[in-house]
N, C-alpha and C positions, 0 to 999 in steps of 0.2 A: 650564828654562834657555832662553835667547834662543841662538839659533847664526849670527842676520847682526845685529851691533851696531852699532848708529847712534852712533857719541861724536862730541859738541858737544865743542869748544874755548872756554872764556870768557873774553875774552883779556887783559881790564884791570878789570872792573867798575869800582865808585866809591868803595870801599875806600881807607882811609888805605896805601898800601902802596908808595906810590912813592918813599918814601923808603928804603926798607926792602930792596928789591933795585933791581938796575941794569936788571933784565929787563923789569919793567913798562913797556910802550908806553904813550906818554902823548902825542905827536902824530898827527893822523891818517897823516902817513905812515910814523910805526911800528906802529901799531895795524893799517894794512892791508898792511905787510912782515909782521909777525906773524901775521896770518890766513891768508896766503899759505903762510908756513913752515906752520902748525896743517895746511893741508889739505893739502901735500905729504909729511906726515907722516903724514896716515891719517886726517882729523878730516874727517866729513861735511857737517859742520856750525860754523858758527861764532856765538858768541853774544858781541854787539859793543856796548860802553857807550864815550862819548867822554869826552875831559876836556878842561879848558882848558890848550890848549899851552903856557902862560907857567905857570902855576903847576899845574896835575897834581890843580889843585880837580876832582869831578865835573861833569859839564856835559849841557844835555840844548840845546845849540844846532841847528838843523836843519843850518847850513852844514856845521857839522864832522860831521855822520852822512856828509852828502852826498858832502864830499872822501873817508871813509875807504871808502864804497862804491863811490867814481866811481877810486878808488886799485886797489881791487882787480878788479874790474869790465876794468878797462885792461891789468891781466895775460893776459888769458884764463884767469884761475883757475877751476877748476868746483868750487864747493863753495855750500850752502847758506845764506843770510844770513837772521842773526836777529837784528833789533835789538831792544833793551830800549825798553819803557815803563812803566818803574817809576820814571824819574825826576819830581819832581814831588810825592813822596808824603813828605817827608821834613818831621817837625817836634820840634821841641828845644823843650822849654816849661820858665819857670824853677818848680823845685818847689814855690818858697814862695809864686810869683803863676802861680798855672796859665793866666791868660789872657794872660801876658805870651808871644811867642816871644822863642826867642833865636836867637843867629848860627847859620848850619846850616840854619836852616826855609828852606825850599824845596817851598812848599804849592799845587798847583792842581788841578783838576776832574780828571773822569775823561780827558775828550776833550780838555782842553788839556793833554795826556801827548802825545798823537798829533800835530801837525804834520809832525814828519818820518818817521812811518808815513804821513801822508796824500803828503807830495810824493813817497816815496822807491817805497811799494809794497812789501816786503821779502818777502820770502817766508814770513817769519815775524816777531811780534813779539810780546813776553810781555805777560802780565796779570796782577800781584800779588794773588792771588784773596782779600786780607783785610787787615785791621791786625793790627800786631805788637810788643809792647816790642822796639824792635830793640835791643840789648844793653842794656851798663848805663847807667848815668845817668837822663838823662828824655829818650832818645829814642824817637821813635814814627814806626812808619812808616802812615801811614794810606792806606785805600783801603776804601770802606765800601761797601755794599751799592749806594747808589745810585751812587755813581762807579763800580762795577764795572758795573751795568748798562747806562749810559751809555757806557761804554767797548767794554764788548762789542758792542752795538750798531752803532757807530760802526767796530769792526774787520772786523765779519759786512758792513757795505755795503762796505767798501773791497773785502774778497773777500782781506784777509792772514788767515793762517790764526794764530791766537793759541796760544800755548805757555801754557797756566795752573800759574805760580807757585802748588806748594802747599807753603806753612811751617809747619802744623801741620794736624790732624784736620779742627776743623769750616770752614778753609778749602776741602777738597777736599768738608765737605758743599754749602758751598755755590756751589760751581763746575757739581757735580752737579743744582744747584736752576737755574744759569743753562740748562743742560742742556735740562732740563724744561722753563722758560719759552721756549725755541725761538732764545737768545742765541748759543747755540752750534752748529756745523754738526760732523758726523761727518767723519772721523775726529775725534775727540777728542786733544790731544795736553798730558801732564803732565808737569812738571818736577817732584820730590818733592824739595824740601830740605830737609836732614835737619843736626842740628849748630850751625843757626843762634840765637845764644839770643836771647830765649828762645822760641825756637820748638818743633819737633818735634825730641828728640833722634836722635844717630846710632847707634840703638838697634837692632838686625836685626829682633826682636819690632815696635819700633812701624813699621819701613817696610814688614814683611807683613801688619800690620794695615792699612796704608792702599792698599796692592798692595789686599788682597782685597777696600773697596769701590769700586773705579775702577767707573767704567760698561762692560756690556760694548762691548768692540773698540777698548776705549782704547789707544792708543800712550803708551808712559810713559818717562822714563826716570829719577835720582836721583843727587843727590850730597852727599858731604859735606867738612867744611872744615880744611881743615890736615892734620895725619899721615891724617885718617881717609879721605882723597881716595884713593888708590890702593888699599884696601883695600874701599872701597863701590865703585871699577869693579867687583870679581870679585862682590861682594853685590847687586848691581843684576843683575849677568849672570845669575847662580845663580836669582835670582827673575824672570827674562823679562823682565828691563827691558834699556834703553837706557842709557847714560853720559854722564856729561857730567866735563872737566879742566877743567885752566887756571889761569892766575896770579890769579884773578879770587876764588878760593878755596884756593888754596894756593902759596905761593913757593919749596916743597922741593922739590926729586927723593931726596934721603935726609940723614939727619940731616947740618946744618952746610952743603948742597951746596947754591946756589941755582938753580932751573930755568929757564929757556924755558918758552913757550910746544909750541913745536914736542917738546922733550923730554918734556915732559908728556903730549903724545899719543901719542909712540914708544913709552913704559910701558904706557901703557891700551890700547895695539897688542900689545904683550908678552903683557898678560896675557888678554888675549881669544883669544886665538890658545893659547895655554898651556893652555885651558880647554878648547880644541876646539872655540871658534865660531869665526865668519869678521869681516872688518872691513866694514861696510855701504859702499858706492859712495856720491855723491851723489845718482846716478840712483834707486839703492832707497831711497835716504830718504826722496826724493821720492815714490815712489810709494806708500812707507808710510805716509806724511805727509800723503797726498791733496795734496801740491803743483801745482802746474804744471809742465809739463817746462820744461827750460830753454831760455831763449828763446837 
């Protein structure tokens, strides 16, 4: 069992879901009132995807990273920032002409993911460690071997420390393999998402199966999507992991009730403490994390 937990807040991803509650932040200057509220709530951590302010589309602009950091930043918040670069990987191909894309694709290289890792510097930013039928249809989220390595790359010179997105098994083999090749710098730090189809389900067997090959002194932590969100913080805690919430994967606090951000974290605060851990600072995330102190 983990007894100081690290819970990331994920505050919007790029998820169809703005329509669906009122609570999704969809300008930067809700997205960073929301992170704000996430870490006076208990969240060490925040994990931050932008969208376009007029229409609530996903967006991987560098300006809008910028406002929602230079938003929060202006609080004097202390919490840790984690922007996403998973955007970029997104392709919808028609089934009957597989070379055709369709509306949705949103295709580029490993390192043209990164611009606003490169201006912003975050203290952390993720790495989709593989391709995946991202749910039904014919979407696909790609990111292959050699864009992961290019990327990795590219995130080890900047000196951000990358959170590796892992969606299924042989994604965390082969994060394991960037390992080896010298891509990646110790600590090691894992996202395990679990629930996502078709990915790795939210199955307790297959998340200790992937718990027990992390590398050793990996920092890990795991989550999964809709009801099964507050039930994998105590599943993650129970196996030595870290947490991760947020509207980004779930829009309940209980059946019919729609959440916050910030409520989302009070819960995963509830139950870490219910368990007899402690809520991690951002100062020990960071030191767990192998971060920088905070400047």
């Amino acid at each position: 069992m983990n007894s100081s937990v690290i819970i990331t807040c994920a505050l919007t991803g790029a998820g169809d879901t703005v329509g669906r509650s009122p609570h999704v932040p969809v300008t930067p200057e809700q997205i960073a009132r929301s992170a704000v509220e996430a870490a006076g709530a208990g969240a060490a951590v925040v994990h931050i995807h932008v969208r376009d302010p007029e229409t609530g589309a996903p967006a991987r602009d560098p300006r809008l990273y910028r406002e929602v950091v230079e938003a929060i930043k202006e609080t004097g918040t202390d919490v840790v920032i984690n922007l996403t670069a998973g955007m970029g990987g997104d392709l919808v191909i028609d089934p009957e002409d597989p070379l055709t894309h369709l509306p949705g694709t949103d295709l580029v290289g490993g390192v043209e993911r990164l611009p606003h890792v490169e201006e912003l510097l975050p203290d952390i930013c993720t790495l989709d460690c593989g391709s995946l039928n991202f749910g039904e249809g014919s979407n696909l989220y790609i990111s292959t071997p050699d864009m992961l390595r290019s990327g990795a790359k590219r995130i080890q010179e900047l000196g951000v420390r990358p959170e590796l997105e892992i969606f299924d098994t042989g994604q965390l083999w082969f994060a394991k393999q960037l390992l080896e090749e010298g891509l990646l710098d110790d600590p090691t730090v894992f996202q395990l998402c679990m629930g996502i189809p078709w990915g790795a389900p939210a199955e307790p067997g297959v998340l200790k199966s992937m718990v027990d090959i992390l590398p050793p002194g990996a920092q890990w932590a795991s989550f999964a999507l809709g009801r099964m969100q507050m039930p994998w913080v105590a599943q993650s805690i129970l196996l030595g992991g870290n947490v991760r919430v947020g509207l980004e994967d779930n829009l309940y606090l209980s059946k019919g009730v729609k959440a916050t951000n910030a409520q989302l974290v009070e819960r995963a605060v509830q139950i870490t403490e219910l368990l007899g851990a402690q809520v991690a600072t951002p100062d020990q995330a960071r030191e767990r994390l192998g971060l920088k102190p905070r400047a």
